[in-house]
C-alpha positions in Angstrom: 29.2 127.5 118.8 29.2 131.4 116.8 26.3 133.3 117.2 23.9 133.2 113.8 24.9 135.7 111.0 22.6 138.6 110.9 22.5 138.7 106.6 20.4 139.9 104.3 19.7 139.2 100.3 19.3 142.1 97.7 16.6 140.6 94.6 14.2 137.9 95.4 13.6 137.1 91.5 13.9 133.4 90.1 17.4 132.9 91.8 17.1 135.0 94.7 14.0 133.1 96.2 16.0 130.0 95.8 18.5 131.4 97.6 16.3 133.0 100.2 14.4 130.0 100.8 17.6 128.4 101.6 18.9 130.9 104.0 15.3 130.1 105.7 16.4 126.6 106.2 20.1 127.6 107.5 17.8 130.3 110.0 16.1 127.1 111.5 19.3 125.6 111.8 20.6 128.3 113.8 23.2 129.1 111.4 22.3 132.6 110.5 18.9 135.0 110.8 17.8 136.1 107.4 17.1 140.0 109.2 16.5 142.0 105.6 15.2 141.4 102.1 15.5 143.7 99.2 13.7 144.4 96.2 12.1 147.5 94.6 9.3 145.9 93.6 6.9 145.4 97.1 4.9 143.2 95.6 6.9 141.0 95.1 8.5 141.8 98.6 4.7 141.3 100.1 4.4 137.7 98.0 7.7 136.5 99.4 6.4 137.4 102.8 3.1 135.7 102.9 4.5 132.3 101.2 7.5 132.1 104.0 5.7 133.5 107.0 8.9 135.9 107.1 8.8 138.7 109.5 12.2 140.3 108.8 12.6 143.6 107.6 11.8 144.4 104.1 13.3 147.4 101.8 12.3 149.1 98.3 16.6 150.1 98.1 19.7 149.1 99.1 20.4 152.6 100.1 17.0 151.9 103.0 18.7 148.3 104.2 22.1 149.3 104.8 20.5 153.1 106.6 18.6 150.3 109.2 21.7 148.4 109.9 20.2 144.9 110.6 22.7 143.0 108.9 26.6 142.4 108.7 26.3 140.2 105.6 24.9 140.3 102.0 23.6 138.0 99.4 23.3 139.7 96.2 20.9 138.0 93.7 20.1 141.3 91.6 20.2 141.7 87.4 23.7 141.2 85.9 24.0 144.8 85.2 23.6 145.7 89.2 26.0 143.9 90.3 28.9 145.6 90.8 27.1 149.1 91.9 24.9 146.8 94.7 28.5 144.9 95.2 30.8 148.1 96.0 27.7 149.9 98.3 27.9 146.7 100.5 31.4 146.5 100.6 32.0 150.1 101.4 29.2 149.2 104.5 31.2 146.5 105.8 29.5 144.0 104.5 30.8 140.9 103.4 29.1 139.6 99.9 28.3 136.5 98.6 27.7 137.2 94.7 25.2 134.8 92.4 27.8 134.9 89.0 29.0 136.9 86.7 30.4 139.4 88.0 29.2 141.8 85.8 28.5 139.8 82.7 32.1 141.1 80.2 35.3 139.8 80.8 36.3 143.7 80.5 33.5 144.3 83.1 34.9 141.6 85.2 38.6 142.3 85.0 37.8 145.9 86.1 35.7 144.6 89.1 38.0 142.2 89.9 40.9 144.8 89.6 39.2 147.1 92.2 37.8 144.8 94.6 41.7 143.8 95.1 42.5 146.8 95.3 39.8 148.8 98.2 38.1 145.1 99.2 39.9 142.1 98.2 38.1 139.8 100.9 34.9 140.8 100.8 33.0 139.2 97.8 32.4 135.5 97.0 31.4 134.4 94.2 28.8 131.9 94.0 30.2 128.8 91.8 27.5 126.0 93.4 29.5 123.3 91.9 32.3 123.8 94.3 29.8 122.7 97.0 27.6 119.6 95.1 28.7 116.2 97.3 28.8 114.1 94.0 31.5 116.2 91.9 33.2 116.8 95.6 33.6 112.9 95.9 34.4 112.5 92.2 37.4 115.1 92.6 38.6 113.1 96.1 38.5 109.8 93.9 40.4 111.4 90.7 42.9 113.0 92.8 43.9 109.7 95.0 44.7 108.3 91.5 41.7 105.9 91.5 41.4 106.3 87.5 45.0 106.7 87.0 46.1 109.6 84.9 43.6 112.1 84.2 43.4 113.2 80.6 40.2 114.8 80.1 37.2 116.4 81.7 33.5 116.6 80.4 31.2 118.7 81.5 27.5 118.9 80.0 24.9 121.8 81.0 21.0 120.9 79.2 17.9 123.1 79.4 14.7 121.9 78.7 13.8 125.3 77.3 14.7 128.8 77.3 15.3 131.7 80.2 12.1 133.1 81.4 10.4 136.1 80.0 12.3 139.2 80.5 15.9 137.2 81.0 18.6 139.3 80.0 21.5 137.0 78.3 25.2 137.9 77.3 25.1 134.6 75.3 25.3 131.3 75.9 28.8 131.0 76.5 29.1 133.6 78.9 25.6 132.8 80.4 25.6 128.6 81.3 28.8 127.8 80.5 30.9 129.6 83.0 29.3 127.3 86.0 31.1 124.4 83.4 34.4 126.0 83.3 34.5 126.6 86.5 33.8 123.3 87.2 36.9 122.1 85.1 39.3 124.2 86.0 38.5 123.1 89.8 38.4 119.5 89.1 42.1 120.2 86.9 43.3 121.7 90.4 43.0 125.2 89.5 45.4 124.4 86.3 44.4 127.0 83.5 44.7 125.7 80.0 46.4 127.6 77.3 44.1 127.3 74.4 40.4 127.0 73.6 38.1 126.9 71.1 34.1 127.3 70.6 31.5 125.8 68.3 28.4 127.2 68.1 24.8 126.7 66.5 20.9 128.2 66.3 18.9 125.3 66.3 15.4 125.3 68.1 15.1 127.7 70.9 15.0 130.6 68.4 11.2 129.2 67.5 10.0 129.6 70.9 12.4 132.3 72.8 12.1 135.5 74.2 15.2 135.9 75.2 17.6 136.1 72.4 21.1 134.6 72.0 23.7 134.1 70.1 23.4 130.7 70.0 21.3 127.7 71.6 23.9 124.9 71.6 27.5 125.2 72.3 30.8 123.6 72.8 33.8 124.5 74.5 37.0 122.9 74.1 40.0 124.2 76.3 43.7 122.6 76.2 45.8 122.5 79.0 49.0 121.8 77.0 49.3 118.1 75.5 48.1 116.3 78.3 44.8 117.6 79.8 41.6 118.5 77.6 38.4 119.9 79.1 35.3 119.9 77.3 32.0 121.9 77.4 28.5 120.7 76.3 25.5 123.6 76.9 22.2 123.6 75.3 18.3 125.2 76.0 17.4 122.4 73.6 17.0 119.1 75.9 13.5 119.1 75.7 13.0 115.8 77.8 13.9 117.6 80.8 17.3 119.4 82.5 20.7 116.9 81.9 23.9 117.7 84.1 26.6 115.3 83.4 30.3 115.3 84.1 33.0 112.7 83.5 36.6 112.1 84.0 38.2 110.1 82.6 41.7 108.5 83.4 44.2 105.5 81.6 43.0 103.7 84.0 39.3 104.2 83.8 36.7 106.7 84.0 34.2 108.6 86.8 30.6 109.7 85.8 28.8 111.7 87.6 24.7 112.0 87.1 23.5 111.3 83.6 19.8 112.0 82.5 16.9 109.9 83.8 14.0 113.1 84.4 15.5 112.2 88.3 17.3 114.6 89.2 16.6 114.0 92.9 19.2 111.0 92.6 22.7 111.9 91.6 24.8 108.6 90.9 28.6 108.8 91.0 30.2 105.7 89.4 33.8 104.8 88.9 34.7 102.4 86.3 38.1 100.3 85.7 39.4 99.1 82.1 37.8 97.6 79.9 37.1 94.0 80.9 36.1 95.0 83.9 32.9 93.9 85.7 31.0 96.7 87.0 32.0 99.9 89.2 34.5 99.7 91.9 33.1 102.2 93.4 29.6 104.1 93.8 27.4 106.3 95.5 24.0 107.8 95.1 23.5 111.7 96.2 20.3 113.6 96.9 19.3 116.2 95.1 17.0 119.0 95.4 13.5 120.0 95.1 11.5 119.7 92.1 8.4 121.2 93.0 6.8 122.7 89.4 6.7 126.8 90.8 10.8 126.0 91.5 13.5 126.3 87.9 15.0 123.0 87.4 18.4 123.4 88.4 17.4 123.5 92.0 16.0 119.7 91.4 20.4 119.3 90.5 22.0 121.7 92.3 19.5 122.5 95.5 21.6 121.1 98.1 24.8 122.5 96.8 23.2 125.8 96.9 22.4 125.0 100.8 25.9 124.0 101.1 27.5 127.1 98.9 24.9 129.5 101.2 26.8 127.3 104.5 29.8 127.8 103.5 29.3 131.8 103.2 28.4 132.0 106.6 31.2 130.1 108.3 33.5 132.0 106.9 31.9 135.3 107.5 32.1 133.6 111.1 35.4 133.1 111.7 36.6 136.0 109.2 38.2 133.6 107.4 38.9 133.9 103.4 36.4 132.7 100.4 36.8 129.0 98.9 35.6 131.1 95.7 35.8 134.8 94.8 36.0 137.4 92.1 39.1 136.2 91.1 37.8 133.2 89.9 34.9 134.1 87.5 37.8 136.5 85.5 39.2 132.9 85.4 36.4 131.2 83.8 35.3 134.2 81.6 39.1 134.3 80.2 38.5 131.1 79.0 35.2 131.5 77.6 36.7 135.0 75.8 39.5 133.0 74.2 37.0 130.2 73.1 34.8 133.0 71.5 37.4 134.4 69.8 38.1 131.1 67.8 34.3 130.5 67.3 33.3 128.2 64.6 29.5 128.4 63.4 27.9 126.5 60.4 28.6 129.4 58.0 32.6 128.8 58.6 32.7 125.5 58.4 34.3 123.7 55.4 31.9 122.9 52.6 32.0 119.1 51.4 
């Protein structure tokens, strides 16, 4: 059995206490020993102390973590525009880095990050695409790709807030923001096929009455062709107000897999394949466990918690055995090329044809 991962997170902000609290749980599990947690503001370092009984080391700077040497790995959790100064530092350390997405919130930001992370540290970062690591969408792919369904022809992927980013969220839009965890998803589920074309819609509907943080838009779509046989789409909105949705299907000539659909449960994920028409029933199913909802936790953890256990897992194996990443930089220029391409054919209600 390895020895736990000495590792250490930089931000413990909304995401960064989800993924420290999960690195607590992998520390009990003897996986890894959470040694060093960064933020500048000690407050917030002190609160995170007292609610997890954590008696690691704590640091106002990167700059103070990496001086005490406590750790040989990184999770990096800070604001968008940190991310690739905090990223670099690390890597130039020694450190390995797994990277809450984007990269560094432009596709020309991210092209230039990507380009020289290949170039000085082209194993060291990877990104964190949950997705990748959620049971239900990992048994949807395995029954897609034994040809369960048949054909595959198109993927759907949907993305619902109840309501908008928290006070003092900084947003690149929509698109860029929610959607990239969808495209991701797509491309992953098409078998990392890229498609050719794409296309956005986009609208201002409700959370512009009640936001903060302002947006482009508050409900999108994504369409994305991979040449005549494959179409992906993309569904993001803050505007379920019933509660967070996260749906996926794929559907095949020969039937169709959905995964979760919206009950206010997201503690239980169902995965259901269905035949042709005529048909009685699924053929095959399977209920996954989600996360937390506890009220002081965001929503997406209620979805996603586990995956970001399993993501979080995942990291540390491979910083283990110094083996590569199942996810890396590489792959958010992916998604964001795709989102790019779909903003640059953006329709909105102004262009659309009058009746």
């Amino acid at each position: 059995m390895s020895e736990p991962l000495n590792i250490g997170i930089v931000a413990i902000g909304r995401m960064g206490w989800v993924h420290a609290s999960h690195l607590l749980e992998l520390e009990r599990e003897g996986a890894c020993r959470l040694t060093g947690v960064v933020d500048p503001d000690r407050a917030r370092l002190d609160r995170f102390a007292s609610d997890n009984s954590y008696q690691g080391g704590v640091f106002g700077s990167v700059d103070a973590y990496l001086a005490a040497g406590m750790a040989q790995a990184t999770l990096v959790a800070a604001p968008t525009e940190n991310h690739l100064a905090v990223t670099m530092k690390l890597a130039e350390a020694g450190h390995r880095v797994l990277l809450e997405k984007p990269l560094t919130g432009t596709l020309e930001g991210d092209i230039e990050c990507a380009a020289e992370l290949d170039r000085r540290f082209p194993n060291s970062v990877m990104l964190a695409f949950q997705r990748r690591f959620d049971g239900a969408l990992a048994w949807a792919k395995e029954l897609a790709s034994s040809g369960a369904i048949g054909r595959v022809f198109k993927i759907y992927s949907a993305l619902e807030d109840s309501g908008p980013p928290p006070e003092g969220y900084q947003s690149p839009g929509i698109l860029p923001d929610m959607s990239v965890h969808n495209v991701d998803e797509i491309l992953w589920l098409a078998g990392g096929r890229m498609p050719d074309r794409a296309m956005a819609v986009g609208s201002v509907l409700h959370n512009k009455h009640v936001a903060s943080c302002k947006e482009d838009f508050d409900d999108a779509m994504l369409y994305m062709w991979f040449g005549e046989d494959l179409l992906g789409q993309v569904q993001v909105t803050r505007n379920h107000v019933s509660g967070y949705r996260v749906e996926s299907a794929i559907y095949g000539d020969q039937g169709q897999i959905q995964i979760g659909h919206f009950r206010q449960n997201p503690e239980e994920i169902v995965v259901e394949a269905f035949g042709r028409r005529g048909q009685s029933g699924p053929f095959a199913r399977r209920v996954f466990a989600g996360g937390s909802t506890a009220a002081h936790l965001p929503e997406f953890v209620g979805r996603f918690g586990p995956a970001y256990k399993a993501e979080a897992a995942a990291f540390i194996e491979c910083c283990q055995a110094g083996d590569p990443f199942p996810s890396t930089h590489r792959d958010g220029v992916r998604a964001q090329q795709v989102i790019a391409a779909g903003m640059r054919a953006i329709h909105t209600r102004d262009s659309g044809a009058a009746l």
